[in-house]
Legacy VTK file of the C-alpha trace (Angstrom):
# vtk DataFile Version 3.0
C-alpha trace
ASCII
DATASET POLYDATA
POINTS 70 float
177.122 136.396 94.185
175.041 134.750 91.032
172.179 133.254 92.349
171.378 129.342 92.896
168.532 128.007 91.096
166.346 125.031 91.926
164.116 124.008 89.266
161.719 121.443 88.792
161.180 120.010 85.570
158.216 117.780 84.872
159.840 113.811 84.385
158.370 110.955 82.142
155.994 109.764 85.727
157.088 112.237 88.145
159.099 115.208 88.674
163.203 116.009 89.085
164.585 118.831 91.188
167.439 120.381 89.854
170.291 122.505 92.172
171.513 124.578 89.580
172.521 122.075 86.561
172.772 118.820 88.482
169.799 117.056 89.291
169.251 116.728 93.232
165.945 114.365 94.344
163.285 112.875 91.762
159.924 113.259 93.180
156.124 111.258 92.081
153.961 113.919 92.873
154.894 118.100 92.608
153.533 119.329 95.969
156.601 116.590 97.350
159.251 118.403 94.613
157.635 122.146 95.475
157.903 121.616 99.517
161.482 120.152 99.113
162.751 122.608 96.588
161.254 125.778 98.842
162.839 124.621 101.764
166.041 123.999 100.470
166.374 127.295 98.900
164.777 129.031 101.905
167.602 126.968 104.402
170.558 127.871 102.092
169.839 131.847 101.724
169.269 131.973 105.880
172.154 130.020 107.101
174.741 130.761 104.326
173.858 134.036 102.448
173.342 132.029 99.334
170.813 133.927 96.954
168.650 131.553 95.477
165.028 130.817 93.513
162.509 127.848 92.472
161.464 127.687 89.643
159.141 125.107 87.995
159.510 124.316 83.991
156.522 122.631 82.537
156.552 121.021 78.434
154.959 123.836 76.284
154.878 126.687 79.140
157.025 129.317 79.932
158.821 128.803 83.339
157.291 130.272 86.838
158.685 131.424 89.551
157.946 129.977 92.669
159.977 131.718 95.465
163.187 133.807 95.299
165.439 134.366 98.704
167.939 137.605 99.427
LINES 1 71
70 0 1 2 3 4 5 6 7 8 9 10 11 12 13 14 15 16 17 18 19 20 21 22 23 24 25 26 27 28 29 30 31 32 33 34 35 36 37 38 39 40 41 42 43 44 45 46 47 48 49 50 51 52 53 54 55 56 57 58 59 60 61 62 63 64 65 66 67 68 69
């Protein structure tokens, strides 16, 4: 099973969460888009099986990986 990413990309004056290629939530600060990302990939690998990751993508930088489940 391919794995389901959530990534956070830094907006024009906040931040959007991505599930996989459609964007989810929009967020003002990143701890809000981190917290929310985290527990939605944490929730999805425990109740379904669903292997998933965070990841954060910032202008100029090279994305990092916050979490990864199963």
């Amino acid at each position: 099973m391919p794995r389901l990413l959530f990534t956070i990309v830094a907006a024009a004056s906040g931040w959007q969460l991505y599930e996989g290629e459609y964007g989810r939530n929009w967020f003002d600060n990143l701890g809000d888009a981190r917290e929310n990302a985290k527990l939605l990939a944490a929730t999805l690998h425990q109740h379904h099986g669903i292997p998933t990751a965070v990841v954060i993508e910032m202008t100029g930088s090279e994305a990092v990986l916050l979490a990864r489940h199963g």
